[in-house]
C-alpha positions as CSV (number, residue, x, y, z in Angstrom):
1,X,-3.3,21.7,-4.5
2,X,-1.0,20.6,-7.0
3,X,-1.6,20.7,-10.7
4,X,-0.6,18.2,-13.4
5,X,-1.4,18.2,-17.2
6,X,-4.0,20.7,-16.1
7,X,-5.7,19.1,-13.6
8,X,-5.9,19.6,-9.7
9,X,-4.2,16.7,-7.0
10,X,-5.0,16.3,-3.9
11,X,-2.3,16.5,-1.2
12,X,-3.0,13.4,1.1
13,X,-1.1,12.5,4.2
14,X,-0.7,9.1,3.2
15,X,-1.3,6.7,0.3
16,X,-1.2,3.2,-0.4
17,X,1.2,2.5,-3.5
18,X,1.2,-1.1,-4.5
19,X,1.1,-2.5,-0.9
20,X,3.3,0.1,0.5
21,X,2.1,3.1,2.5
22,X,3.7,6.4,1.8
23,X,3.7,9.0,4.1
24,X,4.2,12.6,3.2
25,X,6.7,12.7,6.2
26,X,8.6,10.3,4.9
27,X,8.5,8.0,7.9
28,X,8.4,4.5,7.2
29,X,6.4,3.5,11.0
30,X,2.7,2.8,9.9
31,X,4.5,0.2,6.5
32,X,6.3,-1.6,9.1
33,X,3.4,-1.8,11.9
34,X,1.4,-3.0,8.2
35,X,4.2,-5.9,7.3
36,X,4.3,-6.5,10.9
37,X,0.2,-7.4,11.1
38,X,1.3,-9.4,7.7
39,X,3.5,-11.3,9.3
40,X,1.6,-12.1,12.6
41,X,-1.5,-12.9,10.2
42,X,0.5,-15.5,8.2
43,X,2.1,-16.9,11.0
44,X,-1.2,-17.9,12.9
45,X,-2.4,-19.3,9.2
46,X,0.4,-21.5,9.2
47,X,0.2,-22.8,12.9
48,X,-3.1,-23.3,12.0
49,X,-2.9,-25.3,9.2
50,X,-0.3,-27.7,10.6
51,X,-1.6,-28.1,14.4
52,X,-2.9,-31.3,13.7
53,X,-0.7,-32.6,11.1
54,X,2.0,-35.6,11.2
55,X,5.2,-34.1,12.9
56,X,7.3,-35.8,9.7
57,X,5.5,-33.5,7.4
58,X,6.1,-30.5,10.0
59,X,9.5,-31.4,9.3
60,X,9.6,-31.5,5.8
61,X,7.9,-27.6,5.2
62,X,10.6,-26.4,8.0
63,X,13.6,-27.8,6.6
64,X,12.2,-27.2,2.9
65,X,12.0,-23.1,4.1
66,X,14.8,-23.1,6.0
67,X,17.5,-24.7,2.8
């Protein structure tokens, strides 16, 4: 346990800290393997969302991304 201002913290072996996991090994695996599901998970939203659309507008968002 760790005290501050009098009161008693938990040690944890990890914690999530505005979107980023902290380990107490400092080891960055699990945040990557997390932005890496992120990713993937975007990704398929995307193809998703322009499987059926006009290839000119495919176009368009690539080139818009890509500049």
């Amino acid at each position: 346990m760790v005290h501050l201002n009098g009161s008693c913290l938990d040690l944890v072996q990890k914690y999530k800290y505005l979107g980023h996991i902290m380990c107490n090994d400092n080891k960055d695996e699990e945040a990557i393997s997390s932005q890496i599901r992120v990713i993937y998970s975007r990704g398929n939203a995307i193809i998703k969302h322009f499987k059926y659309s006009v290839s000119q507008k495919k176009l368009n968002t690539l080139l818009f991304f890509v500049n």
